[in-house]
C-alpha positions as CSV (number, residue, x, y, z in Angstrom):
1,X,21.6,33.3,169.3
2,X,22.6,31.3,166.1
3,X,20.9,27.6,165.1
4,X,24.2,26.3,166.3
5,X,23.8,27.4,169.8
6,X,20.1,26.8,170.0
7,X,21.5,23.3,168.6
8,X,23.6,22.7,171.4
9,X,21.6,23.7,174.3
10,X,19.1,21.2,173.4
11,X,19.2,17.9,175.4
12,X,20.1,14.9,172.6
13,X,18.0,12.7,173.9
14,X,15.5,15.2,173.1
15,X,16.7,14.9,169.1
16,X,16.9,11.8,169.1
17,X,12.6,11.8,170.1
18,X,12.3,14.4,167.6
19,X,14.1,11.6,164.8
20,X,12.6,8.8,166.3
21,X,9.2,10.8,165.6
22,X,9.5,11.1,162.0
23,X,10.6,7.6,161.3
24,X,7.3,6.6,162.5
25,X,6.0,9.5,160.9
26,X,7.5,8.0,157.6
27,X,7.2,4.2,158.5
28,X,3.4,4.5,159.2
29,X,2.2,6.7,155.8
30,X,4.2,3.4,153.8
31,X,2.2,1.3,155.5
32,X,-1.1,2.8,155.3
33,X,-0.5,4.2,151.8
34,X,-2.4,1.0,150.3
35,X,-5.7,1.4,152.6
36,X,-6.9,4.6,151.1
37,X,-5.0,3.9,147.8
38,X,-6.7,0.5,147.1
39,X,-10.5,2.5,146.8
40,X,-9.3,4.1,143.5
41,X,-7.8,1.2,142.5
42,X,-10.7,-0.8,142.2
43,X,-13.7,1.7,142.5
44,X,-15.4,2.4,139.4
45,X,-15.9,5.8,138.4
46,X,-18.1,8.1,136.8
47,X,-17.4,10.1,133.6
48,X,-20.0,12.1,131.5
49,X,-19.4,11.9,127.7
50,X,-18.8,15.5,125.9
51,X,-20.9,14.6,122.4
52,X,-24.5,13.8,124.1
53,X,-23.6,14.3,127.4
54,X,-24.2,10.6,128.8
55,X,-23.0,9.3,131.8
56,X,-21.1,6.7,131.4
57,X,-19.6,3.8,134.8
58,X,-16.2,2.9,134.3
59,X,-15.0,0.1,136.3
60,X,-11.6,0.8,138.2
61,X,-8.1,-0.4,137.0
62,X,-7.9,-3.2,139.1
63,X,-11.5,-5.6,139.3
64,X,-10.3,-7.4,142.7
65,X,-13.1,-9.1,145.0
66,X,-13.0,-8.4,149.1
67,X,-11.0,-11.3,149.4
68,X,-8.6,-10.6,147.3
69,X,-8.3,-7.1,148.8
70,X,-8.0,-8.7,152.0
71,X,-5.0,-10.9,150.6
72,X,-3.2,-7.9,149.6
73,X,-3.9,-5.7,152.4
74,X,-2.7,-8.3,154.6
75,X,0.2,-9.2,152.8
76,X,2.3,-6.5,154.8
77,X,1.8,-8.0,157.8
78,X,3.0,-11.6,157.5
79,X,6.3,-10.9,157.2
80,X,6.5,-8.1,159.4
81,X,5.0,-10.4,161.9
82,X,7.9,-12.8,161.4
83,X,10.5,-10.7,161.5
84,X,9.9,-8.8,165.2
85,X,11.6,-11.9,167.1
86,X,14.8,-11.9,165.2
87,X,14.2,-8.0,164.9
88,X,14.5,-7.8,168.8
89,X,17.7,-10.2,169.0
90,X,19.5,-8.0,166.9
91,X,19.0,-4.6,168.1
92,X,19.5,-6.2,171.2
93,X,22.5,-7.8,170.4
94,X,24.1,-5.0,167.7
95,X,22.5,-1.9,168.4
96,X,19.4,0.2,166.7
97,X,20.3,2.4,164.8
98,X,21.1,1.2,161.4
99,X,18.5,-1.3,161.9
100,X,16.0,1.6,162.7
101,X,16.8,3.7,159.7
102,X,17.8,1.6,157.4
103,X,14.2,-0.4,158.3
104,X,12.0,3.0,157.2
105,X,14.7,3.6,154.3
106,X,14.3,0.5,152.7
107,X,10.8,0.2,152.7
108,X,10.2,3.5,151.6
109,X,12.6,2.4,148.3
110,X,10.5,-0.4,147.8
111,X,7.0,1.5,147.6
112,X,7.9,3.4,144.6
113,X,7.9,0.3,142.6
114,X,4.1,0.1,144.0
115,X,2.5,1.4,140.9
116,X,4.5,-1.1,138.6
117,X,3.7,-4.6,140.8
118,X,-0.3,-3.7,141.1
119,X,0.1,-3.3,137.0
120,X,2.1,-7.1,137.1
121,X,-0.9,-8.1,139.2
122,X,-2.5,-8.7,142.6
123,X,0.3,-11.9,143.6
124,X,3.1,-9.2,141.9
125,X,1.6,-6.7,144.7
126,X,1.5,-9.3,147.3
127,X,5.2,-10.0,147.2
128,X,5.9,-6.7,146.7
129,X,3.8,-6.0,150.3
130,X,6.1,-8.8,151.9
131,X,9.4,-7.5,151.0
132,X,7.6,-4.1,152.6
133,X,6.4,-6.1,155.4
134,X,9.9,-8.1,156.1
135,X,11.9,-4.3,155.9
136,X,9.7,-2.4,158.4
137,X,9.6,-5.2,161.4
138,X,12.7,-3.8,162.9
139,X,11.6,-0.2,163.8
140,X,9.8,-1.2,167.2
141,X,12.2,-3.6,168.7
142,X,15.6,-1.5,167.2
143,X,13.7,1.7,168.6
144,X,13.3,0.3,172.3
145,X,16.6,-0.7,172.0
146,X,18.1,2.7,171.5
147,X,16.0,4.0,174.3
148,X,17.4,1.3,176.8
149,X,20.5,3.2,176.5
150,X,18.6,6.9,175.9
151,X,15.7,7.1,177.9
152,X,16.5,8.0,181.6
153,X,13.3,6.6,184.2
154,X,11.9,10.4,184.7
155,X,11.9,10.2,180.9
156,X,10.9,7.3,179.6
157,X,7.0,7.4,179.0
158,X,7.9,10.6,177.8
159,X,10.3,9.9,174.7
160,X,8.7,7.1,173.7
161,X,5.1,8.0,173.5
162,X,6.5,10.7,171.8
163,X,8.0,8.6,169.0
164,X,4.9,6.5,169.1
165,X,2.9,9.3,168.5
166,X,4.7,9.9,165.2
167,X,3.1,6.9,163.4
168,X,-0.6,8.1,164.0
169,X,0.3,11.7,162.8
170,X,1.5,10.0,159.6
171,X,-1.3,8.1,159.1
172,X,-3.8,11.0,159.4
173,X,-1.6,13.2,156.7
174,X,-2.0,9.8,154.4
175,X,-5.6,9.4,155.5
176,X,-6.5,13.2,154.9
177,X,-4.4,14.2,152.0
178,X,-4.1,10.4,150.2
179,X,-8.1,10.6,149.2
180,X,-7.7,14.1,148.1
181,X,-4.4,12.7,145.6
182,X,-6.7,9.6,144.6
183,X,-9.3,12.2,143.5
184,X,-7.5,15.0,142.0
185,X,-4.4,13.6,140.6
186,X,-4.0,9.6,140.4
187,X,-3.7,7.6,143.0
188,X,0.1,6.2,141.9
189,X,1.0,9.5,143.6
190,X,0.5,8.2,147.0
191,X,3.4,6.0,147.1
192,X,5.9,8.3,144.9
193,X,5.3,10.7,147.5
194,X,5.4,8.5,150.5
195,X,8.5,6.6,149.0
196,X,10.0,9.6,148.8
197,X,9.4,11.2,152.0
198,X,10.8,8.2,153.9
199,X,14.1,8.3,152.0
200,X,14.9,11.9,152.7
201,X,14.2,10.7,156.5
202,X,16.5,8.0,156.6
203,X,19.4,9.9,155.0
204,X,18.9,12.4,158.0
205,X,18.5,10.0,160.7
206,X,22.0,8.1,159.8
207,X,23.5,11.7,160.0
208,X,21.9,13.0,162.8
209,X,21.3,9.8,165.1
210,X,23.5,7.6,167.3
211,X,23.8,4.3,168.7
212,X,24.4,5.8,172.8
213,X,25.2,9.0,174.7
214,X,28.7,7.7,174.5
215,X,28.7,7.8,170.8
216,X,27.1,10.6,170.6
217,X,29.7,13.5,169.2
218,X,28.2,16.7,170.9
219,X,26.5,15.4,174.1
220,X,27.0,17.5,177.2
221,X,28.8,15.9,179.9
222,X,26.1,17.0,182.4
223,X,23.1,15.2,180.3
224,X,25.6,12.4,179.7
225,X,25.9,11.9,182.7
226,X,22.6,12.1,183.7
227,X,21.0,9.4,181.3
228,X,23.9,6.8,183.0
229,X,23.0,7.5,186.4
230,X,19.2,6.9,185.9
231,X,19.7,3.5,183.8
232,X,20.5,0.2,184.3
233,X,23.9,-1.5,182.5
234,X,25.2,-4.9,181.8
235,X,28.6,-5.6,183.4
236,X,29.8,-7.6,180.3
237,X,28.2,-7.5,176.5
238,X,28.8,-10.9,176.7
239,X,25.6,-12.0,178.8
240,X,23.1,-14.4,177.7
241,X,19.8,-13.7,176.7
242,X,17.2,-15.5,179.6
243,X,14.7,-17.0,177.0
244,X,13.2,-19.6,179.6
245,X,12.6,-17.1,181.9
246,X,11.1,-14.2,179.6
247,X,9.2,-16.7,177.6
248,X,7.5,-18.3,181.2
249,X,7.1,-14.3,182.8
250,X,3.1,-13.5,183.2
251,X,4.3,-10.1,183.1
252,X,5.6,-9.9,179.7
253,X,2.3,-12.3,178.3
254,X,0.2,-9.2,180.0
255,X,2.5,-7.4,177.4
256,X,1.4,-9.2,174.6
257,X,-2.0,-9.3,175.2
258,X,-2.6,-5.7,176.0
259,X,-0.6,-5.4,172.6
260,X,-2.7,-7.6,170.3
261,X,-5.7,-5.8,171.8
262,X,-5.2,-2.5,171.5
263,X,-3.3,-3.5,167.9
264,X,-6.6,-5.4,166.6
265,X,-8.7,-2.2,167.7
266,X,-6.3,-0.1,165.2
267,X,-5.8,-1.6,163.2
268,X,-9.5,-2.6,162.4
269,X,-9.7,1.3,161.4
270,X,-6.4,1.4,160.3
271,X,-7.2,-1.2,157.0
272,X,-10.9,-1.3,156.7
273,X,-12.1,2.1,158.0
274,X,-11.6,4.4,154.4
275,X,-13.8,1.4,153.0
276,X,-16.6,1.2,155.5
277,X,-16.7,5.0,155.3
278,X,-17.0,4.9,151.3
279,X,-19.3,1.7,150.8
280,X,-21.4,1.3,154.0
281,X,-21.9,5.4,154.9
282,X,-22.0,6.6,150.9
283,X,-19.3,8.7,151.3
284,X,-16.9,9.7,147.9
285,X,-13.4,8.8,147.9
286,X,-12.1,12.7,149.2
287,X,-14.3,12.6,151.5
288,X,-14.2,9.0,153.2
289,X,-10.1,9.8,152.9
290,X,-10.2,13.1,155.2
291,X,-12.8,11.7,157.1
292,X,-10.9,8.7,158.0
293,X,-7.6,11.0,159.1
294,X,-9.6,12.2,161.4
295,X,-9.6,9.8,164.2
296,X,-5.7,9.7,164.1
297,X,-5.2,13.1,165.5
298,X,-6.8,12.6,168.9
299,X,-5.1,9.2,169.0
300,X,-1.4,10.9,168.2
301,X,-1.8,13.7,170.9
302,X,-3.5,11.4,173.4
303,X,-0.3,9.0,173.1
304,X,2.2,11.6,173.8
305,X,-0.6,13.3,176.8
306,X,-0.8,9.6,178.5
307,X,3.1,9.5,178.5
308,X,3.2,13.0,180.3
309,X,0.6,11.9,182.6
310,X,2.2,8.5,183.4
311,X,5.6,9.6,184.2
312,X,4.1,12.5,186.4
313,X,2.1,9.7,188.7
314,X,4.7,7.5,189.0
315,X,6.8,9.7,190.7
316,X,3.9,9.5,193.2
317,X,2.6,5.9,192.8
318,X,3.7,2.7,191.4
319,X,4.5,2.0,188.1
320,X,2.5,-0.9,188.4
321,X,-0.8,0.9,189.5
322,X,-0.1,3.6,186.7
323,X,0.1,1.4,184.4
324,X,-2.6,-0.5,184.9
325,X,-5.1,2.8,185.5
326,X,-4.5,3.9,182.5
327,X,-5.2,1.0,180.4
328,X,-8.6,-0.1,182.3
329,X,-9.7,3.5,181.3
330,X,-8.4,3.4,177.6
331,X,-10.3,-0.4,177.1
332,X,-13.4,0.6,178.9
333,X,-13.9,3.4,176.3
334,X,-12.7,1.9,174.0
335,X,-15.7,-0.9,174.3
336,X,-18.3,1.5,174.7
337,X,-17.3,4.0,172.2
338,X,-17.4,0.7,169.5
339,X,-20.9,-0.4,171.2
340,X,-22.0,2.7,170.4
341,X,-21.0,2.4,167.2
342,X,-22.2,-1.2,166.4
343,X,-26.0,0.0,167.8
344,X,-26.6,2.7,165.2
345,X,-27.2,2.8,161.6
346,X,-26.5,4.4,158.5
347,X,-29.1,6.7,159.2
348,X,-26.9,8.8,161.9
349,X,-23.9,9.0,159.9
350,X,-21.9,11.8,162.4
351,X,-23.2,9.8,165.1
352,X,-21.0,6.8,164.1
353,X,-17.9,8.9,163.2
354,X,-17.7,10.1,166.8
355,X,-17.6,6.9,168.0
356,X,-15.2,5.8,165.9
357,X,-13.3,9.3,166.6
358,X,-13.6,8.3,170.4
359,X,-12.6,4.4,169.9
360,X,-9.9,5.2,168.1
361,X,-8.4,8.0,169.9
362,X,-8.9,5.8,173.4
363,X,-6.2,3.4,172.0
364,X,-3.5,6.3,172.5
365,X,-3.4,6.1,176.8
366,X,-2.7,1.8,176.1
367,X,0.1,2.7,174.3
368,X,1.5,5.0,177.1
369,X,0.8,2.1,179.2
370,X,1.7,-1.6,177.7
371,X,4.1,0.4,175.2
372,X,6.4,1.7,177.7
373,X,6.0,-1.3,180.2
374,X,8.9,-3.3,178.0
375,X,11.0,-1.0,179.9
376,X,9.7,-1.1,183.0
377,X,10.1,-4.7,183.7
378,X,13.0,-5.7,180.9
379,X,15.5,-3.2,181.1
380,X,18.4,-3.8,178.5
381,X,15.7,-6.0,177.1
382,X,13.4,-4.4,176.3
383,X,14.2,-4.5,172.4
384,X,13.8,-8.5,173.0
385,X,10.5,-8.4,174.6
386,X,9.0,-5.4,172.0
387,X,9.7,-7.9,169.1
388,X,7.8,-10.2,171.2
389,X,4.8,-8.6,171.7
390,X,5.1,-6.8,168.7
391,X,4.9,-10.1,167.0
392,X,2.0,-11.4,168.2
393,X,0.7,-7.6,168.7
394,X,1.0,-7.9,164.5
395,X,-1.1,-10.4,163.7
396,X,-4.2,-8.5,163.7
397,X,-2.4,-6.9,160.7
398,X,-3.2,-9.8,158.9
399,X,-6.2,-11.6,160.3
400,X,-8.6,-8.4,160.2
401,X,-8.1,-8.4,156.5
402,X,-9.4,-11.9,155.6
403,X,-11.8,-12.0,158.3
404,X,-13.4,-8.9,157.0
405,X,-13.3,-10.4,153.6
406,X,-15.3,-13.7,155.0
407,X,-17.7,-11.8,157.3
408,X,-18.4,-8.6,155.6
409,X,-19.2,-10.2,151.7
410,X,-21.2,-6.9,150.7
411,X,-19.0,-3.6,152.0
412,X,-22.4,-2.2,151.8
413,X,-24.0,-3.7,154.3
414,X,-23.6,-2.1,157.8
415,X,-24.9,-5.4,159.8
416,X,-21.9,-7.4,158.6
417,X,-19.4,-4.7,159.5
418,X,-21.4,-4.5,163.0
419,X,-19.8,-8.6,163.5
420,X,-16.3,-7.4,163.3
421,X,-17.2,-4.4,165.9
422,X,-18.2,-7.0,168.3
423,X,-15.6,-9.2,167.8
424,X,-13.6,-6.1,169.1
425,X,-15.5,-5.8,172.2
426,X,-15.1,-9.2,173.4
427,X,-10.9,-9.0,172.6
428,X,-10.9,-5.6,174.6
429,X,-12.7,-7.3,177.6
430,X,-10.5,-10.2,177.9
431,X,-7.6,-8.5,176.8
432,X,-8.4,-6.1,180.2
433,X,-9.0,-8.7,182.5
434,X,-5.4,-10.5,181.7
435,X,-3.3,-7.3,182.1
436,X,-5.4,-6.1,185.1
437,X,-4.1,-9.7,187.0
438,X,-0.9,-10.3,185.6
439,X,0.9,-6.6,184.4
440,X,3.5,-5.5,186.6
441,X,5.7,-2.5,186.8
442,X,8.6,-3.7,188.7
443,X,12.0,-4.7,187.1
444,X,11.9,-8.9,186.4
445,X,14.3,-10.6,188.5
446,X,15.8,-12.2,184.8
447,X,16.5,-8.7,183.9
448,X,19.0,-8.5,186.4
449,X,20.7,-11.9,187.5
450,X,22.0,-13.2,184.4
451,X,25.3,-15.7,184.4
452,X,27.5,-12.3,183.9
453,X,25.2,-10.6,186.4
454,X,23.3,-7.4,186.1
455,X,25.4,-3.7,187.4
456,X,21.9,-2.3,189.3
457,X,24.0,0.7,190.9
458,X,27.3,1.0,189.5
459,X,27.6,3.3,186.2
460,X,31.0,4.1,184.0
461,X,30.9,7.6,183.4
462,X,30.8,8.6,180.0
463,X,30.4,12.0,180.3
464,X,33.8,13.0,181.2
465,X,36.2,12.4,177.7
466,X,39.2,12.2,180.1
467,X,39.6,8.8,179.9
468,X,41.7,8.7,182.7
469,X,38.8,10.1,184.4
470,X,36.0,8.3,182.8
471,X,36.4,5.1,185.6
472,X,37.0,7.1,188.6
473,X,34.8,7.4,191.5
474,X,34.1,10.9,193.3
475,X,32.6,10.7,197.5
476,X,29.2,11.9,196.2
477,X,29.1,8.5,193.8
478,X,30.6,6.5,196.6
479,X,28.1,7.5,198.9
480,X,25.1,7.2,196.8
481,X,26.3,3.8,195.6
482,X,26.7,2.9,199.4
483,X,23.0,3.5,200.1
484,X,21.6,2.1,197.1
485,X,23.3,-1.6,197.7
486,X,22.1,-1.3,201.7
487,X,18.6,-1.1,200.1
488,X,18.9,-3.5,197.7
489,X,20.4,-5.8,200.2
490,X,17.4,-5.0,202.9
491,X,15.3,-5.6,200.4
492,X,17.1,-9.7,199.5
493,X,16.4,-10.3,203.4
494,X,13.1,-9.1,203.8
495,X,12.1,-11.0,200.6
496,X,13.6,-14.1,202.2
């Protein structure tokens, strides 16, 4: 069997989880390329003399403070922040693909001129970080809104925990190899490589991807046909987007909770972790990089796992339930793994990396539950309400920085680092207790009743490319569509 065939027999929306994989892939080793960079930036280091062999402390190219490390570390995330509402009204609106790869593909151009803006200086780096930040905010909200039109309901969990998964296995590979590149090489490296790695991704995502399975050139009819009979489509392009009623929806603030909590626990690891390995636990730079990919691995296979899981049980209970079982166990070990953590000391160094190993890796299941609910209750748009959460899911991007840099004035000291632990607790705790009352799996009634009304049962084949065939009806469609409207209509009255 040639490549070709093997090609062809594979289900596109299948490729399109394998692309939608490496853009995060790619989109999460630019953005965490500065964490383990910025320790040989500004550690000083040792070098023994070759005359009378004296050892001599060099201080590291850049001498910048916590706070200023904060600044810069944060700097990513104001922008990207900003940008997820537009981001979410225009993948909505025009589609996600370009926006998607030309989101990774930009930023990944920008990072190679790293090296030059830290030599201009730390408010050179800083913009520099923005620009980074302001390119990368469309990849969530463009990604949900390619799998609105992708990701059929047996799917769903499936591809896009899948994807998800994608941006933790890129942040171990920077993690592991990014201290080793630091030590051995320099650390200017890490972005030329990163940089580069993303732009070879976008040029094969713009060949390879498309907008819909109509688009799509070599989609089977059968699997065409498939994905439009388990979706939901608008009768018109031309509806309106129910602000009001999204903005007001308890459902989709459970959303945005769950996402800002399980965010802040990431990303609390994700920006401070390579440094509260190498000051507070003593490790070297190498070591405190690999060390600190570690806890990504779990997390990317327990993402992808939870999805597996969750679309499994919902074909037996409610989405609802499923959803909200899964993310009651991920935040309830998520608390005690980082209590665990916050009660030892330095003393039981592999003691405290399994706990962060385990707190970490806990954050995967959430994302197979609050990451997935966008389509669950939003439908066509879900791209909308992913820029939503995803903004205020961001924030923690930014705030963990300088509030490390405030609270934790000597990196050494593992007491100050246990404050921001705890602080982490509490968020997980309320964070629970919202989503357990308010989540819901069911589609929003705004989803479907717009002014140009929302098509629950009728689909426009798109598999057939006889056009004169592609609007026709056979007796199996009129029959299903016949029994779907008497339940949807039994269902009206016995709500009234």
């Amino acid at each position: 069997m040639t490549l070709s065939n093997i090609h062809q027999k594979i289900p596109k929306r299948y490729i399109l989880g394998l692309l939608a994989f490496f853009g995060f892939f790619n989109a999460y080793m630019l953005r965490s390329n500065l964490s383990i960079a910025i320790i040989s930036m500004v550690k000083p280091t040792r070098h023994i003399t070759s005359n009378n062999n004296i050892s001599i402390i060099q201080p590291g190219g850049y001498t910048w403070n916590t706070k200023t490390q904060g600044y810069i570390l944060s700097a990513f995330f104001y922008s990207y922040t900003a940008t997820q509402i537009p981001a979410g009204f225009l993948a909505t609106t025009y589609g996600g693909k370009f926006l998607f790869g030309g989101s990774v593909g930009l930023c990944a151009l920008l990072t190679l001129f790293t090296p030059l803006f830290a030599y201009m200086g730390p408010t050179a780096l800083i913009i520099l970080r923005i620009l980074e930040g302001f390119s990368s905010g469309f990849i969530y909200p463009s990604l949900h809104a390619l799998w609105s039109k992708w990701a059929p309901k047996d799917d769903k969990s499936k591809l896009a925990t899948f994807a998800f998964s994608g941006s933790y296995f890129g942040t171990l590979i920077t993690m592991f190899f990014g201290g080793i590149i630091a030590a051995h090489w320099t650390w200017q490296w890490i972005f030329y490589l990163s940089g580069l790695s993303g732009i070879l991704w976008a040029i094969c995502w713009f060949y390879l991807a498309s907008e819909s399975p109509s688009t799509h050139p070599t989609i089977s009819e059968e699997e065409a046909a498939y994905i439009e009979e388990n979706l939901y489509h608008p009768v018109s392009r031309n509806y309106s987007i129910p602000w009001k009623d999204i903005l007001t929806s308890l459902p989709v603030w459970a959303i945005i909770a769950a996402h800002f909590g399980t965010n802040w626990c990431i990303y609390v690891m994700f920006t401070e972790l390579p440094t509260f390995l190498s000051r507070s636990l003593g490790y070297r730079v190498d070591e405190a990089g690999v060390l600190s990919a570690i806890p990504w691995l779990p997390l990317a296979i327990l993402v992808y796992v939870a999805g597996i899981i969750s679309d499994r049980l919902t074909q037996q209970h409610s989405t609802g339930y499923v959803r909200k079982l899964i993310m009651s166990i991920s935040f309830i070990v998520i608390s005690l793994a980082l209590l665990f953590v916050t009660l030892l000391d330095t003393n039981h160094r592999a003691l405290i990396i399994i706990g962060i190993i385990i707190a970490i890796g806990s954050c995967g299941p959430a994302w197979a539950s609050f990451g997935v609910n966008h389509l669950d209750i939003g439908a066509h748009y879900a791209g909308i309400l992913m820029g939503l959460s995803n903004c205020v899911g961001s924030t923690p991007g930014f705030l963990i920085p300088i509030l490390t840099g405030y609270v934790v004035e000597d990196t050494h000291l593992k007491r100050e680092w246990n404050i921001i632990f705890i602080i982490s607790i509490l968020i997980c705790i309320l964070v629970l207790m919202f989503y357990t009352f308010f989540a819901s799996g069911e589609l929003q009634p705004w989803a479907t009743a717009n002014t140009d009304e929302y098509q629950h049962v009728l689909n426009t084949p798109i598999a057939s490319r006889d056009v004169s065939q592609g609007t026709g009806l056979n007796e199996n469609n009129i029959d299903d569509l016949t029994d779907r409207l008497k339940a949807e209509i039994q269902h009206e009255n016995n709500t009234e």
